[in-house]
C-alpha positions, 0 to 999 in steps of 0.5 A: 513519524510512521515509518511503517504500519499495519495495513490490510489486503482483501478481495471483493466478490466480483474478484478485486483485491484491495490494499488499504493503507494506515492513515497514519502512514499515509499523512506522514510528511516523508510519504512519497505519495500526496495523501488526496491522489490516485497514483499508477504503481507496480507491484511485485514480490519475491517468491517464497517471501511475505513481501510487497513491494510497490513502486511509483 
C-alpha cells in the first residue's frame, strides 16, 4: 500500500501551476479519487507550514 509519496509541484509559462501525483499512490485501493477521473478540489494551507491540503 502507498499511503504516502513523493510528488512534485511546477509552474508552466503561461503562469500554471501543476500537481502531479505518484502513480503508486494514485493506484492504490484506499485512494479517495478513481485513478481515470477529473475531480473538482479545494486546496489550502496553513501559513508558516510546508502543508498541502486537498479536499474533494
Amino acid at each position: 500500500m502507498a499511503r504516502q509519496g513523493r510528488g512534485s509541484m511546477f509552474a508552466t509559462k503561461d503562469g500554471r501551476y501543476f500537481v502531479y501525483l505518484p502513480k503508486d499512490l494514485v493506484e492504490d485501493t484506499a485512494f479517495p479519487f478513481p485513478p481515470k477521473s477529473s475531480v473538482h478540489v479545494k486546496i489550502r494551507f496553513k501559513a508558516g507550514k510546508k502543508e498541502l491540503i486537498i479536499e474533494a
